[in-house]
N, C-alpha and C positions, 0 to 999 in steps of 0.2 A: 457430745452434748455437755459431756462434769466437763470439762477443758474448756469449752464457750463460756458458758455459767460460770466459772471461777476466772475468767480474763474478763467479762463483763463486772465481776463483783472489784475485781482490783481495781480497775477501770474508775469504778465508783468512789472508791477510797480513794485513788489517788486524786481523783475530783473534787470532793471535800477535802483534803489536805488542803491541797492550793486553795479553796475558797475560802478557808477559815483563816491560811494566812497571810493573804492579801486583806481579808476583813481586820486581821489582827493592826496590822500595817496600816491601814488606811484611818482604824481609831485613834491609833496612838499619835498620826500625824494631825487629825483633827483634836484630840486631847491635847496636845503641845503648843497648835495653833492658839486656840482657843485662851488658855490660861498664861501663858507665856507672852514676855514683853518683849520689844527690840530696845537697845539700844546701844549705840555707837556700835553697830554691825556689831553685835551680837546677843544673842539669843537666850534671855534667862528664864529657866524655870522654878516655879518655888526655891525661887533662890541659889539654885546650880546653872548651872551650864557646860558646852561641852564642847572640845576641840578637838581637832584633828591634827595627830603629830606631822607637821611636813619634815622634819630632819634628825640626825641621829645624832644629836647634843646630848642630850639627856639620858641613851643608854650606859646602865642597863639598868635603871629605873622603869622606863617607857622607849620604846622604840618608833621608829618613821611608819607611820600607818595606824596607828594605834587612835582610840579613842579614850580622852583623857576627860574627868569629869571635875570642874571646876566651883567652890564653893564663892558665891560673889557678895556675901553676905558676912562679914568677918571686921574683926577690928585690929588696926593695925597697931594700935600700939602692944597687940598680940603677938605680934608676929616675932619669931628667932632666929638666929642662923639655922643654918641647917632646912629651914622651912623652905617649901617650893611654893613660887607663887608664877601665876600669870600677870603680865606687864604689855603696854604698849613701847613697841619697837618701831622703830624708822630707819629702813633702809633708802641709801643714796645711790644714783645709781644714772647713767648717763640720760635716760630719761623724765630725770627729776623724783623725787623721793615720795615712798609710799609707807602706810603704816598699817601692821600687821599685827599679831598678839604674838610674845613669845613666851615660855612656859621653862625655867630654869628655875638653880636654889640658891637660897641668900646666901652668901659664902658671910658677910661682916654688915655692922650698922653702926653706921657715926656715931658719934656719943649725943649729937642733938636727937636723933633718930628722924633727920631729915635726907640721906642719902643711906640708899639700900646699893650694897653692891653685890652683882650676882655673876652666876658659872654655870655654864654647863656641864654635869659630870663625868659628860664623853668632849671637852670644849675647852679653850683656853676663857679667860675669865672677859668678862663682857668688857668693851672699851670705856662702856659710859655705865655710870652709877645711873641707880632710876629714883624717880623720890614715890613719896606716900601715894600722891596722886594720880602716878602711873600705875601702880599695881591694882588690879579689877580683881582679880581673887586670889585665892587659898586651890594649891589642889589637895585633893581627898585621899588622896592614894588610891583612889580605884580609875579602873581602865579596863579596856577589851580590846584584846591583839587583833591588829589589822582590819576591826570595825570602824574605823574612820573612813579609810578609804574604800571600804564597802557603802557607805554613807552619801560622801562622795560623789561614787559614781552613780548612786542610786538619787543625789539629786541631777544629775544630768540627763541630759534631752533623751538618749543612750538609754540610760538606768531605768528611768521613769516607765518609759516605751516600754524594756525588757520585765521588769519587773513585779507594773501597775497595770499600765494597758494593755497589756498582751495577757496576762491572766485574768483579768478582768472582760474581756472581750471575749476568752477561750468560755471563761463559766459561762457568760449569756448565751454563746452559740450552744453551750455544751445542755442550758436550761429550755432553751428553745426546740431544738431537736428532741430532749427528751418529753415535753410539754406537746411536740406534734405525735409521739410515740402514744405517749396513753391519750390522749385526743383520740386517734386513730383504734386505737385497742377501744374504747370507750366508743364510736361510734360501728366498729363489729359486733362489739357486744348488744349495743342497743337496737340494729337489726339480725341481729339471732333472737331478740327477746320478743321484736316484734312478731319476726316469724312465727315464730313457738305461739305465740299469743295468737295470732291470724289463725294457725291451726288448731289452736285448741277452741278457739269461738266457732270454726268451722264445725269439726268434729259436734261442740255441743249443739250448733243448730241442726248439724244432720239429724243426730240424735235425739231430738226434740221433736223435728218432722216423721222420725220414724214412731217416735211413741206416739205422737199426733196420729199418724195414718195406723196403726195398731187399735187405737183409742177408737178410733172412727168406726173400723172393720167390725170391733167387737160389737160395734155397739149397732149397727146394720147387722150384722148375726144374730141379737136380742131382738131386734125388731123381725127380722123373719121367723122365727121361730115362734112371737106372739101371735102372727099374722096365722099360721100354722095351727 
């Protein structure tokens, strides 16, 4: 029975874990929804945003998988060597060319300060200078290992499924079941209670008819006894 009782109580906790943090999850994507702008694909929040490293350029700064959090709010005639910025990049490619964000550091800046030229730290130096107008942010220095592509796959069809909708689904069957449980527990109880009650009205109406025919006897007793 303590071995039931304590796999049911785990049971329990581990059911509120998941529910609190798929709650956790599902706010923070409606809070980001919500306040957050798009544009030109991509995604700003009070003023940050945040990338997902596809390549090992940049180690050991940031490594491929990594989530990189980007300041898009900055002014460039700030900007230094040394500093790492996010830029739009255009690869070519026999399919025709596509444009992507890449995330490297200034190595040098023209003397007009109209050509940024950048490197990867793990990289040979980039073929094309990029100017002001390409650069969309500053990164922060901050990141989280291999949270990108957790990110990733948790937007995919895959992710979402595993994630969202499968614990999301497990709490309602798991609310449901337990909602038929005390249901059930609640309608035994409410006929034990009736019972009890049907017996005890019983009991009192016996008990009424017996003091009734008691009440009655005596009182035929009194009267022969007058008659007497």
């Amino acid at each position: 029975m303590e071995n039931t009782g304590s796999k049911t109580k785990t049971w329990k906790i581990i059911g509120n874990v998941v529910f609190w943090v798929v709650l956790v999850l599902v706010v923070l994507y409606s809070v980001v929804a919500l306040f957050s702008e798009e544009d030109e694909n991509q995604t700003t929040f009070l003023g940050m945003t945040a990338y997902t490293v596809e390549s090992d350029s940049m180690e050991t700064e940031f490594y491929e998988g990594d989530l990189i959090f980007v300041r898009t709010e900055f002014n460039v005639d700030d900007l230094l060597p040394e500093d790492i910025v996010t830029f739009r990049d255009v690869e070519v490619t026999d399919e025709g060319s596509r444009m992507f964000f890449n995330t490297h550091r200034i190595i040098r800046i023209s003397d007009d300060r109209v050509l940024f030229y950048t490197q990867g730290d793990n990289a040979p130096e980039d073929e094309q200078p990029i100017t002001a107008n390409d650069i969309v942010g500053v990164y922060t220095g901050v990141h989280l290992r291999w949270m990108g592509s957790f990110i990733n796959f948790l937007k995919s069809s895959l992710g979402f499924l595993l994630f969202i909708v499968l614990p999301c689904l497990a709490f309602l069957v798991y609310e449901i079941v337990r909602f038929t449980k005390v249901y059930s527990q609640y309608q035994v109880q409410k006929t034990l209670s009736d019972r009890v009650k049907m017996q005890e009205e019983a009991v009192a109406l016996a008990k009424a008819e017996l003091e009734k025919e008691q009440a009655q006897a005596k009182t035929k007793d009194a009267t022969e006894e007058n008659k007497d």
